[in-house]
N, C-alpha and C positions, 0 to 999 in steps of 0.2 A: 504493500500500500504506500510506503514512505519513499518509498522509490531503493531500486537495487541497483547498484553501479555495475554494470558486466565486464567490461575492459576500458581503459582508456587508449584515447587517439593523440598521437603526435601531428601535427599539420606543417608542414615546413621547416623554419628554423626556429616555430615557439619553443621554450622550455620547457613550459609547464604545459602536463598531458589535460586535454579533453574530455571527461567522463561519459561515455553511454550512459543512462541512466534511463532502469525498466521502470515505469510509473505507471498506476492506473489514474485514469483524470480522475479529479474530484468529484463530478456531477455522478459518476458511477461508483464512487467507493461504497457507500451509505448502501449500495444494493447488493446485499451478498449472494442474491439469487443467481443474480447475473453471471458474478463474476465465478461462479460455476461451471459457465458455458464458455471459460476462457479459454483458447488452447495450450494444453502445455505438453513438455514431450519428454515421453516416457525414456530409461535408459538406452533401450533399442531403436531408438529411431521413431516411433511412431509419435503423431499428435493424439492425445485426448482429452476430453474435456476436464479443466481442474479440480470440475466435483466428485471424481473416480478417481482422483488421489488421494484426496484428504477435504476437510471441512474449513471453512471460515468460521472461525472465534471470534466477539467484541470481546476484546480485552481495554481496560483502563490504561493511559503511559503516564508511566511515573512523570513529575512535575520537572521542570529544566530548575536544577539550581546551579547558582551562577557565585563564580569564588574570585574573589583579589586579592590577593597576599595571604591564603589559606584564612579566610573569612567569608562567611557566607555573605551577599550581597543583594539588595535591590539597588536597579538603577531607576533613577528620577531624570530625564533630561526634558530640558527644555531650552528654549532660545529669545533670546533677549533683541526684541526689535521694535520699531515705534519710536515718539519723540525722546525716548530716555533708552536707550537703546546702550548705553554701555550696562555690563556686567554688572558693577555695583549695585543700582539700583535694587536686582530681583535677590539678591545676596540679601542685602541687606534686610529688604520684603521678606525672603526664606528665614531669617535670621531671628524677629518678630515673630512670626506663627508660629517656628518652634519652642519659642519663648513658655509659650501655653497649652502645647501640644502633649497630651501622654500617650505614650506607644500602650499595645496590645500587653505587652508584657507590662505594665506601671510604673517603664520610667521616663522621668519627664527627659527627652533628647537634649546631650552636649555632644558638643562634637569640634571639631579645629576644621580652621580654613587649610590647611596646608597641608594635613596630615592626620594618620588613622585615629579614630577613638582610640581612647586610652584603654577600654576594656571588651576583652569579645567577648567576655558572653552577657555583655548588656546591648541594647539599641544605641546607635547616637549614627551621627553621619559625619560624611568626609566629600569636601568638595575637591575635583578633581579638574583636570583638562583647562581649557579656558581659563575659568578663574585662579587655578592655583600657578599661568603662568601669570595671568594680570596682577594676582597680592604681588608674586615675588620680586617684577620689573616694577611695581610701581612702590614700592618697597625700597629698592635697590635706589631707585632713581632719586627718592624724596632722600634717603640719605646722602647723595651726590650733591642734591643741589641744597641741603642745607651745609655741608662741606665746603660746596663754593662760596654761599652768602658770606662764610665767616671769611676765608680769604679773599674774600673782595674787597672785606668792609675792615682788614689787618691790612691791605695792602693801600688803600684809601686812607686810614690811618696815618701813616707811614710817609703819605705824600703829604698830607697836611699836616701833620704833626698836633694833631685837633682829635678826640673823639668824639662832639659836639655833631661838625659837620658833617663828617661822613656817615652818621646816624639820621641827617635830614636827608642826605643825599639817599641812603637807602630804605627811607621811611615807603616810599612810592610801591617799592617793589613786591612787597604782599597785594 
């Protein structure tokens, strides 16, 4: 039903192979009558129909769980677009509602911009992608340019020998 890979195909100088892949279409899975009357072929060569093999089972599939760093995970994604369209904004909105939010299990979510909850086997979240390169550039940056304010305003100093003026002269710059 999920589809069965038979062989793969090379095509020219791709790399990576091609899968065959046996699938029954969707609109016919749901009828197992049918797919009784499919042909399949016996060790000998012959075609017969796959209900003189064996039967179709509904069985339930287990649920997909999904692991980062040997942690179990939900993914939340969303995208930040419209007049406020940087990241920040929905961060900080996300930030807020888990403020007051209690998970299934009763505890109320922490979690770090940057980096994993601190405990697995409670809930909490981790922002990831996107936003964890935007903290750490914009992080980095804000420590850059308060670095330069000071040697701008030691080197302004320096020329005027005042630290008066060069406090008006860089009043402007916030």
């Amino acid at each position: 039903m999920g589809g069965y890979k038979l062989r793969d195909v090379k095509c020219g100088i791709v790399q990576e192979a091609s899968w065959i892949v046996l699938q029954v279409p969707p609109a016919i899975r749901p009828q197992t009558a049918r797919l009784g009357n499919l042909p399949g072929a016996t060790p000998d060569g012959q075609t017969v129909p796959l209900a003189e093999l064996g039967r179709f089972v509904r069985a339930r599939q287990d649920p997909i769980l999904y692991c980062k760093d040997l942690r179990q995970v939900e993914y939340v994604v969303g995208d930040a677009v419209g007049r406020l369209g940087a990241p920040i904004y929905p961060m900080l909105e996300l930030e807020a509602r888990l403020q007051s939010y209690t998970t299934p299990d009763g505890v109320v979510i922490s979690g770090h911009y940057t980096g994993p909850p601190p405990d697995d086997g409670r809930s909490g979240f981790e922002s990831g992608r996107e936003w964890t390169v935007t903290y750490e550039s914009f992080w980095a940056m804000s420590l850059a340019f308060g670095v330069a304010l000071i040697v701008i305003y030691l080197l302004v100093v320096w020329e005027f020998g005042n630290f008066a003026i060069p406090a008006i002269i860089m009043a402007p710059i916030p």
